[in-house]
GULUM-902566 format. One line per field, with one value per residue (C-alpha): residue number from 1; chain; x negated, y negated, z negated. Coordinates in Angstrom, 1 decimal. Layout:
// residues N
num <- (NUM  ...)
chaine <- (A  ...)
east <- (X  ...)
north <- (Y  ...)
up <- (Z  ...)
This chain:
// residues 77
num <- (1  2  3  4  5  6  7  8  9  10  11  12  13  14  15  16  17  18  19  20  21  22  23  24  25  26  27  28  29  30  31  32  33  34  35  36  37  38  39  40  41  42  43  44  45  46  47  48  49  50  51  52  53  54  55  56  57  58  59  60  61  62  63  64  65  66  67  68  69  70  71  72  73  74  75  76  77)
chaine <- (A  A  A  A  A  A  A  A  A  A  A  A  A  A  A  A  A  A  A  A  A  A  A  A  A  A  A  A  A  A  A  A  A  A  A  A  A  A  A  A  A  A  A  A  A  A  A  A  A  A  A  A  A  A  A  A  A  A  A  A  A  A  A  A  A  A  A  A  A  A  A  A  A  A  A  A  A)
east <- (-4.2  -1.8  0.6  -0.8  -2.1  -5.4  -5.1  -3.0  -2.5  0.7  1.7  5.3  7.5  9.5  13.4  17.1  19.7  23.1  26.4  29.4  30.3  26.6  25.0  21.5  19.2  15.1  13.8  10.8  10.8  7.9  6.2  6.7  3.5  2.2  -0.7  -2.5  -5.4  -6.6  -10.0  -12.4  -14.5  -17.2  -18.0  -17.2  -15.0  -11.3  -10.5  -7.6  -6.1  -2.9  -1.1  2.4  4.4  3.2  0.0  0.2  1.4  -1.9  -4.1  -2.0  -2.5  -5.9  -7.6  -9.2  -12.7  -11.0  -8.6  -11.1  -13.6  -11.0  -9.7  -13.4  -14.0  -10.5  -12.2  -9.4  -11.5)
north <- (1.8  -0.8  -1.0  -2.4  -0.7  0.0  -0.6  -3.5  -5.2  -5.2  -5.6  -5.8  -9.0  -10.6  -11.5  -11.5  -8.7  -11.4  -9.3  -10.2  -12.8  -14.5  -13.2  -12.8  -11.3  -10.6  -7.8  -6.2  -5.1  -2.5  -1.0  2.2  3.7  7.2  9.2  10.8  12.5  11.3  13.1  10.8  12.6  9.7  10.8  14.4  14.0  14.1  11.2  10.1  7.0  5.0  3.8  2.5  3.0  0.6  1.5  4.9  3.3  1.2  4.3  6.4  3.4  2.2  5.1  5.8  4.5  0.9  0.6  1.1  -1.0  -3.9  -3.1  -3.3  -6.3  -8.1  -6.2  -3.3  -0.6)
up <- (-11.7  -10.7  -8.4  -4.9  -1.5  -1.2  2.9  3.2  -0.1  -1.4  -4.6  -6.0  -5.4  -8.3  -7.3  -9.0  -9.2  -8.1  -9.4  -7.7  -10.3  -9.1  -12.6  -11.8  -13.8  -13.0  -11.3  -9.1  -5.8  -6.1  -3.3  -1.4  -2.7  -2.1  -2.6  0.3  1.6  4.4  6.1  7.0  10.0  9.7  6.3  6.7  3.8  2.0  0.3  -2.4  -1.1  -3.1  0.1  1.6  4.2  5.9  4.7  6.7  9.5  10.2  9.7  12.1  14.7  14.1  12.9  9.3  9.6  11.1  8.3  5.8  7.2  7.3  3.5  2.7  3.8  1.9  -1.1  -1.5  -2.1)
């Protein structure tokens, strides 16, 4: 699987590494991803989600079953 959040959508950014001598050279910026159960009392269920940190935040403040619901409708999951 690649490397993007299931909830909100992120994916890795492209940018330069600049050495003091203003070298720059390409690199990602990839994405603070983790992989968490989350219970879903809707469902009555566990389930395996690939998240950030930011993802986690906006399940912790809008609940599991509203995140989902949005991320379903952007097509994440």
């Amino acid at each position: 699987m690649s490397k993007i959040c299931q909830i909100t959508g992120k994916t890795a950014q492209h940018g330069n590494n600049v050495s003091h001598a203003k070298n720059r050279v390409k690199r990602l910026f990839n994405v603070n991803l983790q992989n968490k159960k989350f219970f879903w009392p809707e469902q009555d269920c566990w389930i395996d989600l690939k998240v950030s940190a930011k993802g986690i935040r906006t399940i912790n403040k809008k609940g599991i079953n509203a995140a989902l619901i949005q991320a379903a409708k952007k097509g994440r999951i």
